[in-house]
GULO-735899 format. One record per residue: x, y, z of N, C-alpha, C in turn; chain; residue number from 1; residue in three letters. Coordinates in nm, 3 decimals. Example, Ala and Ser with C-alpha at 12.3 -4.5 7.8 and 13.67 -1.06 7.14 Angstrom:
BEGIN
@n_px = 1.319 n_py = -0.569 n_pz = 0.780 ca_px = 1.230 ca_py = -0.450 ca_pz = 0.780 c_px = 1.320 c_py = -0.330 c_pz = 0.780 chain = A resi = 1 resn = Ala
@n_px = 1.285 n_py = -0.225 n_pz = 0.708 ca_px = 1.367 ca_py = -0.106 ca_pz = 0.714 c_px = 1.290 c_py = 0.003 c_pz = 0.787 chain = A resi = 2 resn = Ser
This chain:
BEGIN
@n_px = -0.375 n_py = 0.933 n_pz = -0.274 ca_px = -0.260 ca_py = 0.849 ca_pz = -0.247 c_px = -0.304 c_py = 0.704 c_pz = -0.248 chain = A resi = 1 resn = Unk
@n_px = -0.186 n_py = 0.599 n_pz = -0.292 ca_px = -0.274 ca_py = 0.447 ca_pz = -0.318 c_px = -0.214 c_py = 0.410 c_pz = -0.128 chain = A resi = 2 resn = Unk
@n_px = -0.234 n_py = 0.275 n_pz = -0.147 ca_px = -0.181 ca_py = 0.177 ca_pz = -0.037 c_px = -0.088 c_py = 0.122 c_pz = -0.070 chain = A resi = 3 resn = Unk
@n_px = -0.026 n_py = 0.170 n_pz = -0.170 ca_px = 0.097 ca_py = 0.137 ca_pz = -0.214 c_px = 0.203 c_py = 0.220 c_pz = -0.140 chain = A resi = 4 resn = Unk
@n_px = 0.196 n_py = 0.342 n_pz = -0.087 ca_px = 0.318 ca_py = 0.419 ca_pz = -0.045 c_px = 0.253 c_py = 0.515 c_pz = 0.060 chain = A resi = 5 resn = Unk
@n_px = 0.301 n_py = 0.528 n_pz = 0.160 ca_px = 0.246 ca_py = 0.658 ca_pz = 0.255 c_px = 0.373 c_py = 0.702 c_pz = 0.295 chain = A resi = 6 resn = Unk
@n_px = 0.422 n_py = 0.844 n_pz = 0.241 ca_px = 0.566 ca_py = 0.941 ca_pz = 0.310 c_px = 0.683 c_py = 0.817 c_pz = 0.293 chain = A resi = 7 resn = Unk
@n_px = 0.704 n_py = 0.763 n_pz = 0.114 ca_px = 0.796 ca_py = 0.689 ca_pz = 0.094 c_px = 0.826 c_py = 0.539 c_pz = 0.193 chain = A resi = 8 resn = Unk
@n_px = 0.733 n_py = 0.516 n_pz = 0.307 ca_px = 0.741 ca_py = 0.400 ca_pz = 0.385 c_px = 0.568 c_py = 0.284 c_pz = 0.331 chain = A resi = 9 resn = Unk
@n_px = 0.635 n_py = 0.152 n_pz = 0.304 ca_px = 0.572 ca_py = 0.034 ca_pz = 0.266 c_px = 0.465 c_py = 0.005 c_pz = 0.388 chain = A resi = 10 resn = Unk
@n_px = 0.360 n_py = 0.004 n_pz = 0.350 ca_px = 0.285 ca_py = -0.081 ca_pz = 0.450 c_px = 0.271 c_py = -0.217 c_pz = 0.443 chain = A resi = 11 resn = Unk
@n_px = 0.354 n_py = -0.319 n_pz = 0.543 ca_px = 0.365 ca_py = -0.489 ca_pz = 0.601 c_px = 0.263 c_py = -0.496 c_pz = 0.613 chain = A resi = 12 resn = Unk
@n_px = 0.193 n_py = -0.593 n_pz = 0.571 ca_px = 0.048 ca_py = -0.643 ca_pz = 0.668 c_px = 0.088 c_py = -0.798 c_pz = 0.678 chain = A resi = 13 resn = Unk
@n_px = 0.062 n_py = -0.833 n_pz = 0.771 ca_px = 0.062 ca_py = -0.962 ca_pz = 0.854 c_px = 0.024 c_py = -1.055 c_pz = 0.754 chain = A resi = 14 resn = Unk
@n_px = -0.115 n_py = -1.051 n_pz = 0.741 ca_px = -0.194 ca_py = -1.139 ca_pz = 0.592 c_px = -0.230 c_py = -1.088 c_pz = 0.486 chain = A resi = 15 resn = Unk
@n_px = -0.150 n_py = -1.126 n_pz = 0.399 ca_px = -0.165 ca_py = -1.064 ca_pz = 0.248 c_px = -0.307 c_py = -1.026 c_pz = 0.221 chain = A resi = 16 resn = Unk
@n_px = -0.403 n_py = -1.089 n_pz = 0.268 ca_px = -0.566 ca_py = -1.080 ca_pz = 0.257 c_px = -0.616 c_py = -0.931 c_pz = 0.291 chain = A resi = 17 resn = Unk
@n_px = -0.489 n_py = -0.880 n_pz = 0.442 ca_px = -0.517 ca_py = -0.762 ca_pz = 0.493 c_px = -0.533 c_py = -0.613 c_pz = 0.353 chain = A resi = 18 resn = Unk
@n_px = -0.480 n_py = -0.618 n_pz = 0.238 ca_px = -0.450 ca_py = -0.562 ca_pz = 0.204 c_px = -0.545 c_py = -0.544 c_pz = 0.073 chain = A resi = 19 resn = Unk
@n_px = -0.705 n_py = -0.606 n_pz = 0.119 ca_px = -0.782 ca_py = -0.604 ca_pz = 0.035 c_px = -0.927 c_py = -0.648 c_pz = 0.134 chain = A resi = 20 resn = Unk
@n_px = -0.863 n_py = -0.548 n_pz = 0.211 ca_px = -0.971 ca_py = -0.536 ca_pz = 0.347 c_px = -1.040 c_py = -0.384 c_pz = 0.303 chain = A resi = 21 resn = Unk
@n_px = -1.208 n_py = -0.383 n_pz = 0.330 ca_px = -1.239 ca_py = -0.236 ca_pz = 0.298 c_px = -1.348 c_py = -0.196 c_pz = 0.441 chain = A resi = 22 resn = Unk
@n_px = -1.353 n_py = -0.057 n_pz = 0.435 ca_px = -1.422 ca_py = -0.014 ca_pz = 0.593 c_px = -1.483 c_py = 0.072 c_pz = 0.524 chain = A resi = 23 resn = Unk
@n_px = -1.615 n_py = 0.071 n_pz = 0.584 ca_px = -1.762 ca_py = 0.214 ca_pz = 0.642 c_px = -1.686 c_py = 0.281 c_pz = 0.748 chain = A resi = 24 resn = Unk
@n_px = -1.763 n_py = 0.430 n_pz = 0.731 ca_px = -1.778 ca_py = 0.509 ca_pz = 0.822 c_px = -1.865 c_py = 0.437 c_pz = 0.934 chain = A resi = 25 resn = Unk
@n_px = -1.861 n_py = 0.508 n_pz = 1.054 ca_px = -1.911 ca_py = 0.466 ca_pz = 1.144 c_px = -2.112 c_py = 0.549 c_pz = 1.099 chain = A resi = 26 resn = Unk
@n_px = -2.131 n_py = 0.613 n_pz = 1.016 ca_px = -2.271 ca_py = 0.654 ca_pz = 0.942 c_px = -2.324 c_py = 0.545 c_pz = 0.880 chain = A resi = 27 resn = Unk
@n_px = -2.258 n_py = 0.435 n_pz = 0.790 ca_px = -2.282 ca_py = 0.384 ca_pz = 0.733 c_px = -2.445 c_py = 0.307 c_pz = 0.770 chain = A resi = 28 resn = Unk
@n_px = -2.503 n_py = 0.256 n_pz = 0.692 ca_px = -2.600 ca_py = 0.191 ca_pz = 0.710 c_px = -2.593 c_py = 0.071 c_pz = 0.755 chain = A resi = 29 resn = Unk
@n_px = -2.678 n_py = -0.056 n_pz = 0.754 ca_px = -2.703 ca_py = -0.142 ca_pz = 0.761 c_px = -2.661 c_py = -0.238 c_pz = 0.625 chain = A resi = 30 resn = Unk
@n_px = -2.701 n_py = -0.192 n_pz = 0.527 ca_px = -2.674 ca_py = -0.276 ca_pz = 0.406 c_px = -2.493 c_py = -0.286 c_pz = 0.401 chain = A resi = 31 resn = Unk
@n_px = -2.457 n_py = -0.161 n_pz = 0.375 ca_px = -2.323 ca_py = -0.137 ca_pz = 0.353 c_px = -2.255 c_py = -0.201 c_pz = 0.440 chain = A resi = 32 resn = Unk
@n_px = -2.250 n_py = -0.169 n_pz = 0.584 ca_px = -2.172 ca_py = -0.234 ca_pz = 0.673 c_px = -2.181 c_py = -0.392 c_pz = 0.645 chain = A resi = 33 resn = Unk
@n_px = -2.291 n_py = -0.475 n_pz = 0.609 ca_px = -2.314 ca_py = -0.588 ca_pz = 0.520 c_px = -2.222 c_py = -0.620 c_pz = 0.458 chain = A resi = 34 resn = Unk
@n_px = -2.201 n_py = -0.510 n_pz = 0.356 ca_px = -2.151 ca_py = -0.549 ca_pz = 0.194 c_px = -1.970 c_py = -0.515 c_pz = 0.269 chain = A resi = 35 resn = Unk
@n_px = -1.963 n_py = -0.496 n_pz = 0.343 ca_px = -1.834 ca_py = -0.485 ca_pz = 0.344 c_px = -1.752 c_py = -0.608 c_pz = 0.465 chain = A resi = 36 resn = Unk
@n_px = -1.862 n_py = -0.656 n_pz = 0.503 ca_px = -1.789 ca_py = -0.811 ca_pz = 0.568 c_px = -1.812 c_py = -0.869 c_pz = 0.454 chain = A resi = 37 resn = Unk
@n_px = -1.906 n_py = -0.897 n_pz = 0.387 ca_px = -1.903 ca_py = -1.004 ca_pz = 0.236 c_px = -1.768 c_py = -0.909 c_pz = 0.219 chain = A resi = 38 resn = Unk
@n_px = -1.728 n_py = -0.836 n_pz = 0.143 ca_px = -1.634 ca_py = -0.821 ca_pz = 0.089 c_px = -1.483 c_py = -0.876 c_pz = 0.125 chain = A resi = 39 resn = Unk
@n_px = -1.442 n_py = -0.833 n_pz = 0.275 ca_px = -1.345 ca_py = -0.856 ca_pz = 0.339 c_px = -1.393 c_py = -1.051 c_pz = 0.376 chain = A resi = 40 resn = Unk
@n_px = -1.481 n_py = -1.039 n_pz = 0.369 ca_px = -1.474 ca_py = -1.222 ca_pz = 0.392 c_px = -1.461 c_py = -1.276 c_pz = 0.313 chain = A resi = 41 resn = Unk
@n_px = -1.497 n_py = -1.238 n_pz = 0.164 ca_px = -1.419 ca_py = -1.315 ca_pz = 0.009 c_px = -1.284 c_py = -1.284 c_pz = 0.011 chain = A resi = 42 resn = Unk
@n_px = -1.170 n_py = -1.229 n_pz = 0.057 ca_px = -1.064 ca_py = -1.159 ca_pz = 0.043 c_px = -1.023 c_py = -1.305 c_pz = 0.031 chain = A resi = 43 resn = Unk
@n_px = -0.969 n_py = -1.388 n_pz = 0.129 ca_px = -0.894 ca_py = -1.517 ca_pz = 0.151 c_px = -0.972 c_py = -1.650 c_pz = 0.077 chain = A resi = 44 resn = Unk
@n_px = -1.087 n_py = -1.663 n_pz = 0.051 ca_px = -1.108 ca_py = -1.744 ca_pz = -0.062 c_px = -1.070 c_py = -1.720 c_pz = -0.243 chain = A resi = 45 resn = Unk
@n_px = -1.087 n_py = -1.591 n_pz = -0.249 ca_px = -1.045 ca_py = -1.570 ca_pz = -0.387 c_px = -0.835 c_py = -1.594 c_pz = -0.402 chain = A resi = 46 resn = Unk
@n_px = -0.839 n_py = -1.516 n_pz = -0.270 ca_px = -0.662 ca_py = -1.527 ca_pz = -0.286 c_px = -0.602 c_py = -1.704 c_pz = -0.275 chain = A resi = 47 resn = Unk
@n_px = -0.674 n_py = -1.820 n_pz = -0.232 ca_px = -0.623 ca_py = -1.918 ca_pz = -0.180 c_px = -0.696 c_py = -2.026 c_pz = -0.308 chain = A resi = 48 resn = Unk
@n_px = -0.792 n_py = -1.886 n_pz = -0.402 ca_px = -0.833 ca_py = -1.964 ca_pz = -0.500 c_px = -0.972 c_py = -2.055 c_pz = -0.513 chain = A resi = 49 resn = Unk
@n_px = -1.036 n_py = -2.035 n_pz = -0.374 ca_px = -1.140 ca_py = -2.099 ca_pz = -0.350 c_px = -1.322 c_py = -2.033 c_pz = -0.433 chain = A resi = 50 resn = Unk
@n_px = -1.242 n_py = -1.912 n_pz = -0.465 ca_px = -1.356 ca_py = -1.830 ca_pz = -0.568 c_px = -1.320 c_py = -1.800 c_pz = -0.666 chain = A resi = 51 resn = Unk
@n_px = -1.357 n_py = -1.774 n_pz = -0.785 ca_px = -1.290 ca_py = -1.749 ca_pz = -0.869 c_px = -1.290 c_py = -1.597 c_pz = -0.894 chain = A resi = 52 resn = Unk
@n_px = -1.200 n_py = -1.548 n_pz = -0.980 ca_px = -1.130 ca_py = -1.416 ca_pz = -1.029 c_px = -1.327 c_py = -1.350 c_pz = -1.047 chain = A resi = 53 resn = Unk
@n_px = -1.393 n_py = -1.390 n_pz = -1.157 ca_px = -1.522 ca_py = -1.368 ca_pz = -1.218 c_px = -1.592 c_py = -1.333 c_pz = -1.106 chain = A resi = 54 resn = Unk
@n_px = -1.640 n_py = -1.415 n_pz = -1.036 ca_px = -1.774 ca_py = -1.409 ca_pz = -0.895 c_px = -1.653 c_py = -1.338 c_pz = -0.805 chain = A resi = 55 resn = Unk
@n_px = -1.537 n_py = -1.271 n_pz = -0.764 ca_px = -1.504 ca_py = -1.175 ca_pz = -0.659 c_px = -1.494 c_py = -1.055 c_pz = -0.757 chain = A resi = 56 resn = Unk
@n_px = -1.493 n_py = -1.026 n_pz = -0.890 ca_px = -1.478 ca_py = -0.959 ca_pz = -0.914 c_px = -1.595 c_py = -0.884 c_pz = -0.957 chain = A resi = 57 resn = Unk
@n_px = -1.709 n_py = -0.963 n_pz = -0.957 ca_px = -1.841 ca_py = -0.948 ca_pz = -0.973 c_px = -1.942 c_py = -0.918 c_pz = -0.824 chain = A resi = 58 resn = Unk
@n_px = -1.843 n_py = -0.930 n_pz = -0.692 ca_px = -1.872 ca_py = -0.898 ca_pz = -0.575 c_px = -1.871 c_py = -0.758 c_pz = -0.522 chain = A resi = 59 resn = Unk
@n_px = -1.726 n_py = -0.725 n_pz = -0.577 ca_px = -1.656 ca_py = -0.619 ca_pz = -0.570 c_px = -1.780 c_py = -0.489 c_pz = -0.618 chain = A resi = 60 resn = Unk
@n_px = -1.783 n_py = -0.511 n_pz = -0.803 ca_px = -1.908 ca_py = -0.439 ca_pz = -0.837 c_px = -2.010 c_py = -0.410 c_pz = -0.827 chain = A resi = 61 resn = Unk
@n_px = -2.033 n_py = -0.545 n_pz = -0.796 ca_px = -2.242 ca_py = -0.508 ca_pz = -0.684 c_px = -2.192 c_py = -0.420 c_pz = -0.618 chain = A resi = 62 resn = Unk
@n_px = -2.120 n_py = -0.415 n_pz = -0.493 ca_px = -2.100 ca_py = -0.333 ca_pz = -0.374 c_px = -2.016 c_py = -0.194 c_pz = -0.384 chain = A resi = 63 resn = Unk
@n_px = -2.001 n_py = -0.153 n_pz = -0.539 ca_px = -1.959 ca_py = -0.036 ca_pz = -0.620 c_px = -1.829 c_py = -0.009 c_pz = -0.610 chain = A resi = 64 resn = Unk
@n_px = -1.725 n_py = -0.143 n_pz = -0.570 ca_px = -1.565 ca_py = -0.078 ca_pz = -0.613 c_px = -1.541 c_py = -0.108 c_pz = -0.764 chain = A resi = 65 resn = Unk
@n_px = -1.486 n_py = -0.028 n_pz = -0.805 ca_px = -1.424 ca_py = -0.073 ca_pz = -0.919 c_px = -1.275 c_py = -0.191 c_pz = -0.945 chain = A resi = 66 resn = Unk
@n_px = -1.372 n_py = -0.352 n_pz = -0.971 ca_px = -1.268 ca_py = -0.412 ca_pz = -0.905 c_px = -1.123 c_py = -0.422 c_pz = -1.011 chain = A resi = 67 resn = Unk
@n_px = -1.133 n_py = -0.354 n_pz = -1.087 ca_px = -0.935 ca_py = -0.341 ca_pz = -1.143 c_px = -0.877 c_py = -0.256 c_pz = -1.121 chain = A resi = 68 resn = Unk
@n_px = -0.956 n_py = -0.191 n_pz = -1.048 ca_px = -0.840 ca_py = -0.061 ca_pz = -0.980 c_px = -0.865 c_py = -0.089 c_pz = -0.860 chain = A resi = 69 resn = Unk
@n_px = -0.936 n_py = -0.191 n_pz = -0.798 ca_px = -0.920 ca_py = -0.196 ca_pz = -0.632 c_px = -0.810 c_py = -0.295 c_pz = -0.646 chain = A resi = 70 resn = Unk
@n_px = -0.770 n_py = -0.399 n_pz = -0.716 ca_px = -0.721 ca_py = -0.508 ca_pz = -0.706 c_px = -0.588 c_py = -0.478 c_pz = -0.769 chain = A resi = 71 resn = Unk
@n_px = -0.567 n_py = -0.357 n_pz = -0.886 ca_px = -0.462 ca_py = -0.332 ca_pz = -0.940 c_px = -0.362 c_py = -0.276 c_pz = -0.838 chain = A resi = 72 resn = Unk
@n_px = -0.408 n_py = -0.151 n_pz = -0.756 ca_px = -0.389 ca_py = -0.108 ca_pz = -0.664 c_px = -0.297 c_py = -0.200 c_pz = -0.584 chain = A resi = 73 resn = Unk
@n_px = -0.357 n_py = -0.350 n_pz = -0.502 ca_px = -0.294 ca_py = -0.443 ca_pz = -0.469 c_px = -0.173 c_py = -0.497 c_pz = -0.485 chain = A resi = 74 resn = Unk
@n_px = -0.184 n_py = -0.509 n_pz = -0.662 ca_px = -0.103 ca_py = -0.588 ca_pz = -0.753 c_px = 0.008 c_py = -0.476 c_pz = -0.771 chain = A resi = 75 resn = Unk
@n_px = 0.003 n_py = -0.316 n_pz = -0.720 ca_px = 0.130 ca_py = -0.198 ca_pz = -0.745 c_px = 0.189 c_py = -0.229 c_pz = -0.600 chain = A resi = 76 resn = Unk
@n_px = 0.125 n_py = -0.251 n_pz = -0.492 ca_px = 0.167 ca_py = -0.271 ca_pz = -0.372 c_px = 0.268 c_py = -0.406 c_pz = -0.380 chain = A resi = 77 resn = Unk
@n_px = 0.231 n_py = -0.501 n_pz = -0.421 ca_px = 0.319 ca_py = -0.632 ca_pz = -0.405 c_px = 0.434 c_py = -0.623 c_pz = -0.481 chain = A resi = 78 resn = Unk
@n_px = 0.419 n_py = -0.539 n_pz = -0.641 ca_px = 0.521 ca_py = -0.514 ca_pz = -0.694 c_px = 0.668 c_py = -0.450 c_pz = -0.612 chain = A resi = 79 resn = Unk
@n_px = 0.569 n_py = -0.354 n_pz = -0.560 ca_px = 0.673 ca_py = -0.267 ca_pz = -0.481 c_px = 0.765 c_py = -0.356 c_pz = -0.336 chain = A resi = 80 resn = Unk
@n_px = 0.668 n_py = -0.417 n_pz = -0.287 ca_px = 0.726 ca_py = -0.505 ca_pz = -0.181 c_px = 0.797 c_py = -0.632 c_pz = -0.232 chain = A resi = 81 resn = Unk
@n_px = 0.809 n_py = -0.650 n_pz = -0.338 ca_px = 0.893 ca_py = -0.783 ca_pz = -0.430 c_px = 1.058 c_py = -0.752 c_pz = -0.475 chain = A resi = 82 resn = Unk
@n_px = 1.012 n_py = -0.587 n_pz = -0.489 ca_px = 1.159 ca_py = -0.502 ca_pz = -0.530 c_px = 1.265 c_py = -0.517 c_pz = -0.448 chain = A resi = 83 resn = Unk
């Protein structure tokens, strides 16, 4: 299921940024738990434009999301909340 729809109801998030927020298990390591504040801490510079599309999307992949389907994902969510 995306983050686009859970049981036909939209998920609001407060800050658009929220919605390109990512989490570890509580197993996770040391590195990872790392790579995932870098991640969630580029969220609001790339969106406000302060990084560019290239270096977050090149962030994304070091730390193994696939970033056009993490970000497309996003881009089905806003569609849907624009409707």
């Amino acid at each position: 299921m995306s983050i686009a729809s859970d049981n036909n109801c939209l998920w609001l998030p407060e800050n658009i940024e929220d919605l390109l927020t990512v989490s570890v298990n509580g197993q996770a390591d040391n590195s990872t738990f790392k790579g995932m504040h870098i991640i969630n801490g580029a969220a609001r510079p790339w969106l406000t434009g302060v990084m560019d599309d290239y270096t977050y999307f090149e962030l994304l992949d070091h730390y193994g999301i696939n970033p056009l389907a993490f970000v497309g994902e996003v881009e089905e969510h806003m569609a849907l909340l624009m409707r």
